[in-house]
Short mmCIF file of the C-alpha atoms (twelve columns), coordinates in Angstrom:
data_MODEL
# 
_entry.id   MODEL 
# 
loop_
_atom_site.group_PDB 
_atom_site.id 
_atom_site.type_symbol 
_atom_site.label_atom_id 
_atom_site.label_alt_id 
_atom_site.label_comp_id 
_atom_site.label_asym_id 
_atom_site.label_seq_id 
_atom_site.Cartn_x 
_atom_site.Cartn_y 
_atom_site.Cartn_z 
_atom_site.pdbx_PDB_model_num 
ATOM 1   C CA . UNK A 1   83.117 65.650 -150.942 1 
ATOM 2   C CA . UNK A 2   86.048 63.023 -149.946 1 
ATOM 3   C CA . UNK A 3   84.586 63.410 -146.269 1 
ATOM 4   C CA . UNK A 4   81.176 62.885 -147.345 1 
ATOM 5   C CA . UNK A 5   82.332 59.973 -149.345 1 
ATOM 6   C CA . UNK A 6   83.862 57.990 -146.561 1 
ATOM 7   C CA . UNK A 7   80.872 58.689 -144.139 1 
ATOM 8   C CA . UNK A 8   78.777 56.746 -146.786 1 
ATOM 9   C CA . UNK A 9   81.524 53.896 -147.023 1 
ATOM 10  C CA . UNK A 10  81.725 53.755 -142.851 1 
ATOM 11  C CA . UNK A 11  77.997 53.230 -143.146 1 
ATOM 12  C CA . UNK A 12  78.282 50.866 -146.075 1 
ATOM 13  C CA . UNK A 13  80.863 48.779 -144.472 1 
ATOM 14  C CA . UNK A 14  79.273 48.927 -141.067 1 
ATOM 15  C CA . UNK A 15  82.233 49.300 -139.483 1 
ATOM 16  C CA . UNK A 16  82.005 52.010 -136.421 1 
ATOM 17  C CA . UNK A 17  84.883 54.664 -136.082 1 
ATOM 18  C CA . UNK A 18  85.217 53.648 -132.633 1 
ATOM 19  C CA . UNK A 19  84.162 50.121 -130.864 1 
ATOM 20  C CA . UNK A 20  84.869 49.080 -127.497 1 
ATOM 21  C CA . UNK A 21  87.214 45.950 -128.398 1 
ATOM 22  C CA . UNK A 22  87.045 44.187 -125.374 1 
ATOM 23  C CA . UNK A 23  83.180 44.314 -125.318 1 
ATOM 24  C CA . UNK A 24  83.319 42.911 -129.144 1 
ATOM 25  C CA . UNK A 25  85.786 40.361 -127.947 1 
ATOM 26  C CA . UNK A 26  83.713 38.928 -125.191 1 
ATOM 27  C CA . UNK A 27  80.793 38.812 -126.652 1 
ATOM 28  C CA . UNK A 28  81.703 36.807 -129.440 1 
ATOM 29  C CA . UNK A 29  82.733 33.710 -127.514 1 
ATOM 30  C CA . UNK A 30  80.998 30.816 -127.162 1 
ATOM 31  C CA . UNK A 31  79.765 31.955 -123.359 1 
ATOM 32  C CA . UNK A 32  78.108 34.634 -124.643 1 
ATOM 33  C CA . UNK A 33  76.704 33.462 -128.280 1 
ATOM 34  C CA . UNK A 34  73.455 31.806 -127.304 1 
ATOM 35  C CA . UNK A 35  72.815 35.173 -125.225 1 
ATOM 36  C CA . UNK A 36  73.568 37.519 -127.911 1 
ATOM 37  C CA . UNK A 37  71.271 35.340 -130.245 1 
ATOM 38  C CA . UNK A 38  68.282 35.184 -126.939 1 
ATOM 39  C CA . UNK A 39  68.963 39.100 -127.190 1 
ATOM 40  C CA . UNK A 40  68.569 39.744 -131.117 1 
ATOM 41  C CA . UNK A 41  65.577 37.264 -131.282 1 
ATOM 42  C CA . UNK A 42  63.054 38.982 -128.816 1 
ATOM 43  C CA . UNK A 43  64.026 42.622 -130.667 1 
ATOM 44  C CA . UNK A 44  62.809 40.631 -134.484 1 
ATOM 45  C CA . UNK A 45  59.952 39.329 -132.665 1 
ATOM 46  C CA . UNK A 46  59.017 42.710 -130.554 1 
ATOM 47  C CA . UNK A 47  59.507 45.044 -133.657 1 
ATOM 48  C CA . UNK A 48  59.752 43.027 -136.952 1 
ATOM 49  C CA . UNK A 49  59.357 45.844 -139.293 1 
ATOM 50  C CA . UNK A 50  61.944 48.061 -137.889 1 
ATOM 51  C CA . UNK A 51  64.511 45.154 -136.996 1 
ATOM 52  C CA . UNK A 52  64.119 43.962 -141.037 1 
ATOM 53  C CA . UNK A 53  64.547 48.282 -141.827 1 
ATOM 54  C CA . UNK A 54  67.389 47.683 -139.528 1 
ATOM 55  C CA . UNK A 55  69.125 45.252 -141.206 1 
ATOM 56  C CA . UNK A 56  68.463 45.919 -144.733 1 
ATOM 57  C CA . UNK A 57  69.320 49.650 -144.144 1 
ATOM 58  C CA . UNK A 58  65.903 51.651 -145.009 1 
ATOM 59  C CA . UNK A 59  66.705 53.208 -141.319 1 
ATOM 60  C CA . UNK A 60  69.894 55.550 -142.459 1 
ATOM 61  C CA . UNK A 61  71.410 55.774 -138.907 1 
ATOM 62  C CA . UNK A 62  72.893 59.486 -139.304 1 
ATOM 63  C CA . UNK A 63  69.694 60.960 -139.870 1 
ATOM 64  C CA . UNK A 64  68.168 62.158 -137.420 1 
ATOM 65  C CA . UNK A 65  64.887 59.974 -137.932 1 
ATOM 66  C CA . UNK A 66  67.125 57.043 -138.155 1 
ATOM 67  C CA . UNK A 67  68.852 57.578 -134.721 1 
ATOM 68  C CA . UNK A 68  66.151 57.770 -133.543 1 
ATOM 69  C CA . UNK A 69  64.522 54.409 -134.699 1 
ATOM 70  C CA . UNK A 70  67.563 52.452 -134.039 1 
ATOM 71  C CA . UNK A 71  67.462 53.910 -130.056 1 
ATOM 72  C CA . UNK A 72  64.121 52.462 -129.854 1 
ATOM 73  C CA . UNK A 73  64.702 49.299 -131.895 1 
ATOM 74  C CA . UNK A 74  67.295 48.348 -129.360 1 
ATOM 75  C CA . UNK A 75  65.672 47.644 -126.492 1 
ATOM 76  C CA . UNK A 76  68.086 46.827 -123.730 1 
ATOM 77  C CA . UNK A 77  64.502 44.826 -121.529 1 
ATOM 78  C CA . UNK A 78  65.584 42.221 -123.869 1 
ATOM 79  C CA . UNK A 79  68.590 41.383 -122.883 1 
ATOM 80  C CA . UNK A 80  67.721 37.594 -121.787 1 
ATOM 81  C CA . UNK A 81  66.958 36.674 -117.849 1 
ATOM 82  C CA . UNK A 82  68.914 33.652 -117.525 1 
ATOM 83  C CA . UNK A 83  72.113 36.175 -118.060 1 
ATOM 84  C CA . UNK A 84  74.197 36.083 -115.296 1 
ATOM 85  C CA . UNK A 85  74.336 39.940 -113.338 1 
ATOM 86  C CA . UNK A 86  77.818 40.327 -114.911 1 
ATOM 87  C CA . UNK A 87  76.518 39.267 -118.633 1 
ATOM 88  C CA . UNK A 88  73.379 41.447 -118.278 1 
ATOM 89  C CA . UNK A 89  75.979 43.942 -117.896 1 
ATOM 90  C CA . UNK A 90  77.751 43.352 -120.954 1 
ATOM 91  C CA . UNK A 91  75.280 42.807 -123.392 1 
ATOM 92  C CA . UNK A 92  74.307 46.263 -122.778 1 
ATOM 93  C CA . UNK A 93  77.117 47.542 -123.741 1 
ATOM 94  C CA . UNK A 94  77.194 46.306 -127.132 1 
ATOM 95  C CA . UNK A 95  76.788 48.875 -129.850 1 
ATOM 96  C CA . UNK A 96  74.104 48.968 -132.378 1 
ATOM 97  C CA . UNK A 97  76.189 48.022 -135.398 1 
ATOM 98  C CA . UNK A 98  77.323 44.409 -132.641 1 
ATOM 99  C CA . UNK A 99  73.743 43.745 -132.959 1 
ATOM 100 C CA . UNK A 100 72.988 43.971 -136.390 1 
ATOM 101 C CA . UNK A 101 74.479 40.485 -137.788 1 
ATOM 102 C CA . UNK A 102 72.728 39.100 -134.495 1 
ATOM 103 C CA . UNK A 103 69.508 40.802 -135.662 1 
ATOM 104 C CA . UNK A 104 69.976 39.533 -138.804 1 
ATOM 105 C CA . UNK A 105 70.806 36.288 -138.036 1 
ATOM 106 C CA . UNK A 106 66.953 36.037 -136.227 1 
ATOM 107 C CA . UNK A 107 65.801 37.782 -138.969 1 
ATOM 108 C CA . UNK A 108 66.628 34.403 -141.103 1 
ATOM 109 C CA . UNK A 109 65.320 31.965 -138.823 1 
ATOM 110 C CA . UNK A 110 61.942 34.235 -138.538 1 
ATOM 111 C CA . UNK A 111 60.924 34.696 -141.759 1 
ATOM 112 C CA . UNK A 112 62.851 32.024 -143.500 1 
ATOM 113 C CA . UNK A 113 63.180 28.921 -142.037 1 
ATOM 114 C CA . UNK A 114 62.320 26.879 -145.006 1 
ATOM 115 C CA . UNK A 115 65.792 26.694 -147.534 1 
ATOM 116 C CA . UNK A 116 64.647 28.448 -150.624 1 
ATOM 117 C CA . UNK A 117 67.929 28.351 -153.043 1 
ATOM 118 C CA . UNK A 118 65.822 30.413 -155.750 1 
ATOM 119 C CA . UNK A 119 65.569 33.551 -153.739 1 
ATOM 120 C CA . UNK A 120 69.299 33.612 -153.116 1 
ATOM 121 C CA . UNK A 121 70.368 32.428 -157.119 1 
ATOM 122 C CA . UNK A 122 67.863 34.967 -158.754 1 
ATOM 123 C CA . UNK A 123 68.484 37.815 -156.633 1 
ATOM 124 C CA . UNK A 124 70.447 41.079 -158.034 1 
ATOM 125 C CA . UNK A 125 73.452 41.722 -156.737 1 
ATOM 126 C CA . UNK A 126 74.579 43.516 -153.569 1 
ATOM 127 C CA . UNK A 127 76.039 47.200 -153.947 1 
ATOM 128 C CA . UNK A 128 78.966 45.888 -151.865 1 
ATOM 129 C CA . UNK A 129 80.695 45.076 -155.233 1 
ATOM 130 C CA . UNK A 130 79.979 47.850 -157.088 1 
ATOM 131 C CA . UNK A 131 80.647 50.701 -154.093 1 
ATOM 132 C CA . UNK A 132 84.496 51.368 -155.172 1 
ATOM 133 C CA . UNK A 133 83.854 52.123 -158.595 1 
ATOM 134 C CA . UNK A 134 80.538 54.104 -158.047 1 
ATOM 135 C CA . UNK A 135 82.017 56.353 -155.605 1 
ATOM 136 C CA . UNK A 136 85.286 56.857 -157.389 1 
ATOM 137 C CA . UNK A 137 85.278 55.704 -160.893 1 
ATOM 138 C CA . UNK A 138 88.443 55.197 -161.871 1 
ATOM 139 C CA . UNK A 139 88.214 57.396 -164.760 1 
ATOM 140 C CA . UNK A 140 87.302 60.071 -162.565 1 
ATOM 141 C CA . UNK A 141 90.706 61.201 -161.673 1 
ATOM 142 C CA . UNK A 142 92.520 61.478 -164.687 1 
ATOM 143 C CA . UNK A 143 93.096 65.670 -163.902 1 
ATOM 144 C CA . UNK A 144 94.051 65.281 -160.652 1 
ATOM 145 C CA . UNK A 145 97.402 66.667 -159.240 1 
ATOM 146 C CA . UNK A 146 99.938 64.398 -157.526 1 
ATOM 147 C CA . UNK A 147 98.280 65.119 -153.903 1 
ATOM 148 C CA . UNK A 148 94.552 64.888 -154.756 1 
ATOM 149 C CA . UNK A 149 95.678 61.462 -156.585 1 
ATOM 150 C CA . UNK A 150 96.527 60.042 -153.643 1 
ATOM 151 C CA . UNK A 151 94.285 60.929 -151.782 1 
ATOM 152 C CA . UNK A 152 91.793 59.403 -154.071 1 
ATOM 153 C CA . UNK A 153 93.689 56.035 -154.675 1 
ATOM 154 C CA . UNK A 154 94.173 55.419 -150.858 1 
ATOM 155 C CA . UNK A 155 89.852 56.227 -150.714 1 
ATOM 156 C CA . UNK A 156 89.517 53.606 -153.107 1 
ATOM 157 C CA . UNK A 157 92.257 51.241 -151.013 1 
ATOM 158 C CA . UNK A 158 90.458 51.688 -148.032 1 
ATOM 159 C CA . UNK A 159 86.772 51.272 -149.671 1 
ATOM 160 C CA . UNK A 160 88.081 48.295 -151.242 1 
ATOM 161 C CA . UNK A 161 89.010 46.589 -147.842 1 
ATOM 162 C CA . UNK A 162 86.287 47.671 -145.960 1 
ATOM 163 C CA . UNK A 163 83.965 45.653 -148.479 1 
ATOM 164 C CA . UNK A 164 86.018 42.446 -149.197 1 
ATOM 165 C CA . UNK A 165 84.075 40.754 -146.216 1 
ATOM 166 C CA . UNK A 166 80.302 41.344 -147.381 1 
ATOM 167 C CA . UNK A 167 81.966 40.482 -151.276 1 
ATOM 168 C CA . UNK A 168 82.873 37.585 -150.064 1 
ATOM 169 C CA . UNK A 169 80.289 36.598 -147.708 1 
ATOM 170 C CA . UNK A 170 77.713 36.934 -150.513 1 
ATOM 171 C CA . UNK A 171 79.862 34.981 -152.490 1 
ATOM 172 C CA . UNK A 172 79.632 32.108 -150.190 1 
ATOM 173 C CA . UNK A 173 76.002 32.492 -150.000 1 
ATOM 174 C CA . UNK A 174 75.487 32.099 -153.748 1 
ATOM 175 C CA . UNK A 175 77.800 29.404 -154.402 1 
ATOM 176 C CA . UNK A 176 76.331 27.293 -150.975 1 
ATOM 177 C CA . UNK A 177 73.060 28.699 -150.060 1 
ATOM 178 C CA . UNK A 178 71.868 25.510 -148.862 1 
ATOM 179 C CA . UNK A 179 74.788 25.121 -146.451 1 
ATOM 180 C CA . UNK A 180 74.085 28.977 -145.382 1 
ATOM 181 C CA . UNK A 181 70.619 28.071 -144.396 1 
ATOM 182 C CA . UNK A 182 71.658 25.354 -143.022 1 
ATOM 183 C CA . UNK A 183 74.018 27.368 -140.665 1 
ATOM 184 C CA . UNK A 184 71.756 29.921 -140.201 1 
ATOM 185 C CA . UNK A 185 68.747 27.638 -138.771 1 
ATOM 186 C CA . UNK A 186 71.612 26.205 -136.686 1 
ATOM 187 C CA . UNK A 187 72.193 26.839 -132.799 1 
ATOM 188 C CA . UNK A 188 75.500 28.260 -131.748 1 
ATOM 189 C CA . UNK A 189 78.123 26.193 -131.007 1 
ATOM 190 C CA . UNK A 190 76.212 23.110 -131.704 1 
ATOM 191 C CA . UNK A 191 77.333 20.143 -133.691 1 
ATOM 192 C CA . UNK A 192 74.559 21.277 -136.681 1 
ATOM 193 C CA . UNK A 193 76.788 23.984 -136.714 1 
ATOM 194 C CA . UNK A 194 79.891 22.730 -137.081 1 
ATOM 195 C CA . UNK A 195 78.486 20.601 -139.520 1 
ATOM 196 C CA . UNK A 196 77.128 23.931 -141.259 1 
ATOM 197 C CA . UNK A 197 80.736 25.574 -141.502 1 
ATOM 198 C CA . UNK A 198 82.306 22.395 -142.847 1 
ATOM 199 C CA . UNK A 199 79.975 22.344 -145.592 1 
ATOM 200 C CA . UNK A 200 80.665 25.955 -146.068 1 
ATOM 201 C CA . UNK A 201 84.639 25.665 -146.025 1 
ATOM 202 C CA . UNK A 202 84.553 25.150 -150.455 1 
ATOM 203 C CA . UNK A 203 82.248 28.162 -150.773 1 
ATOM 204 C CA . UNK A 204 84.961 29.985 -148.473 1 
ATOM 205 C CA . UNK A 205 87.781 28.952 -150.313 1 
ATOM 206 C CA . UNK A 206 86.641 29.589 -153.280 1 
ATOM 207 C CA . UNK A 207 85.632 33.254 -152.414 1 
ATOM 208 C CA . UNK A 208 88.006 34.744 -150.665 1 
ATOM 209 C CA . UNK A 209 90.170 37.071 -152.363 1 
ATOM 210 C CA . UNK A 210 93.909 36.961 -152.138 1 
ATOM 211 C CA . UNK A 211 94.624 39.952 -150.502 1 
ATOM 212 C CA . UNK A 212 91.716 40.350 -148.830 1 
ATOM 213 C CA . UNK A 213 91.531 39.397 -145.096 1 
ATOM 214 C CA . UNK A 214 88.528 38.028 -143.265 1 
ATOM 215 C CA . UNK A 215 88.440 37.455 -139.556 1 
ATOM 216 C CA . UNK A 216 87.979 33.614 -139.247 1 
ATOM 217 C CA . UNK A 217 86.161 33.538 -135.807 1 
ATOM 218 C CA . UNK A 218 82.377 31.778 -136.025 1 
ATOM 219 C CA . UNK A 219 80.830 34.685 -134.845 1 
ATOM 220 C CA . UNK A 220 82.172 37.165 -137.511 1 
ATOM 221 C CA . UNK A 221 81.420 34.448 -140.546 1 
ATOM 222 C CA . UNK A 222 78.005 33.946 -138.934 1 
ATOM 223 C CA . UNK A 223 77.308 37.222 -139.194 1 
ATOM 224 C CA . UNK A 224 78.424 38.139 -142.541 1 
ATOM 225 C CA . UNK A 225 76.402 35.356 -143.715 1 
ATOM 226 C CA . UNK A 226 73.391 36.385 -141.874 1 
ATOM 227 C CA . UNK A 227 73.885 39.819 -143.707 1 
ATOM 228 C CA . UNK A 228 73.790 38.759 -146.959 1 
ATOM 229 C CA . UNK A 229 71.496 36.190 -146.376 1 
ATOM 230 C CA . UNK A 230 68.631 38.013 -145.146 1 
ATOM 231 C CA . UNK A 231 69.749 40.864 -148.096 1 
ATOM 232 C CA . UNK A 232 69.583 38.939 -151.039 1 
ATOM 233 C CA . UNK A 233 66.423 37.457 -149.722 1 
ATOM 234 C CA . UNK A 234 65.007 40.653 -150.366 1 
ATOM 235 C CA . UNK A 235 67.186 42.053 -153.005 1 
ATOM 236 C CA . UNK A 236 65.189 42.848 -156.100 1 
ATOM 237 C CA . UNK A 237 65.055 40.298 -158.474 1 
ATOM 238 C CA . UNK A 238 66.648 39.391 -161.798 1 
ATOM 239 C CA . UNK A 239 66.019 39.222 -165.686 1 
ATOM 240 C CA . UNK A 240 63.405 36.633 -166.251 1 
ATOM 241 C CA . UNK A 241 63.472 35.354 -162.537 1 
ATOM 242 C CA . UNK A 242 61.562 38.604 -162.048 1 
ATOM 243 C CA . UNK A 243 58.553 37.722 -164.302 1 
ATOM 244 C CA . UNK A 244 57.964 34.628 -163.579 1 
ATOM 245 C CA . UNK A 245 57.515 35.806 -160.140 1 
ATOM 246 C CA . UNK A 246 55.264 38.018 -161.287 1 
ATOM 247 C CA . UNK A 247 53.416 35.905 -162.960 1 
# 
């Protein structure tokens, strides 16, 4: 059941048991940003519906079905021709779960380039939050012996860090979502967004956790506010937001 557990919280946190680091590293620097973004944008606008399944995580990668969506969602012809032989190379090598921020990231600036504030302040909230306690309440191990209570308080430890970053990326997107557009609709490494992050550096502040710790690079921010972006974009909506939407 623990194992079980922790597959769901891997897929949660989209975090991969194993990544090729250099491959991560490269591609997030500024030579390769506008490539990676080339690269995510012509898989949104090839296959829309599976890219947005993608993203927002209707496509459950470790079923078989899934796997095999994802393969063909990830189409390497797209990799963009002004990459140099030796980028070409490299962007190939980057792992579905590199692409996903990317993809979402498109996703934003294809279906959402107008700012919208309302669907980001009446949307429900992520299940980021809420994964810890619904996978291991903390009631839940009030029999346990001395072993199995460790066990379970480290599975909570460990669920617990591998969300801080989307807790606190959709943190930053509800307190600033007109500075996350902003960033979002931005090109990378451009001035606009720059601009974007500096309007964004409250939101951060005021989100982050104490003990929590969030890689600070552009690319990795970008991304987790891409994620939760595009997610509470279409995240159900809530209490009388809902009905007058309706209406």
């Amino acid at each position: 059941m623990l194992t079980l557990a922790l597959t769901m919280v891997a897929a949660a946190a989209e975090q991969p048991a194993i990544i090729d680091v250099e491959i991560a590293k490269t591609v997030a620097t500024p030579e390769y940003r506008p490539l990676v973004a080339h690269y995510a944008q012509c898989i949104v606008e090839r296959d829309h519906t599976e890219a947005s399944d993608f993203v927002l995580r209707k496509n459950v990668e470790w079923t078989k079905s899934g796997q095999s969506k994802v393969r063909k969602l990830i189409d390497k012809s797209c990799v963009p021709s002004q990459a140099t032989q030796v980028q070409a190379a490299t962007l190939k090598k980057m792992t579905v779960e590199m692409l996903r921020s990317p993809i979402a990231d498109a996703l934003v600036r294809f279906e959402l380039s107008t700012s919208d504030p309302t669907l980001i302040v009446t949307a429900q909230p992520l299940p980021s939050a809420g994964l810890v306690e619904s996978l291991w309440p903390s009631a839940a191990c009030k029999k346990c012996n001395a072993e199995q209570r460790k066990e379970f308080d480290e599975a909570r430890v460990r669920t617990s860090a591998s969300m801080a970053p989307y807790i606190f990326a959709e943190c930053a997107v509800r307190t600033d979502p007109g500075n996350a557009h902003k960033l979002l609709m931005s090109e990378m490494n451009s001035a606009d967004e720059s601009s974007a992050f500096a309007g964004l550096a409250p939101a951060f502040s005021q989100c982050v956790a104490e003990d929590a710790k969030i890689n600070s690079s552009r690319t990795v921010l970008r991304g987790l506010i891409a994620l939760s972006y595009y997610r509470l974009a279409h995240a159900p909506r809530v209490g009388a937001a809902a009905q007058e939407a309706a209406q």
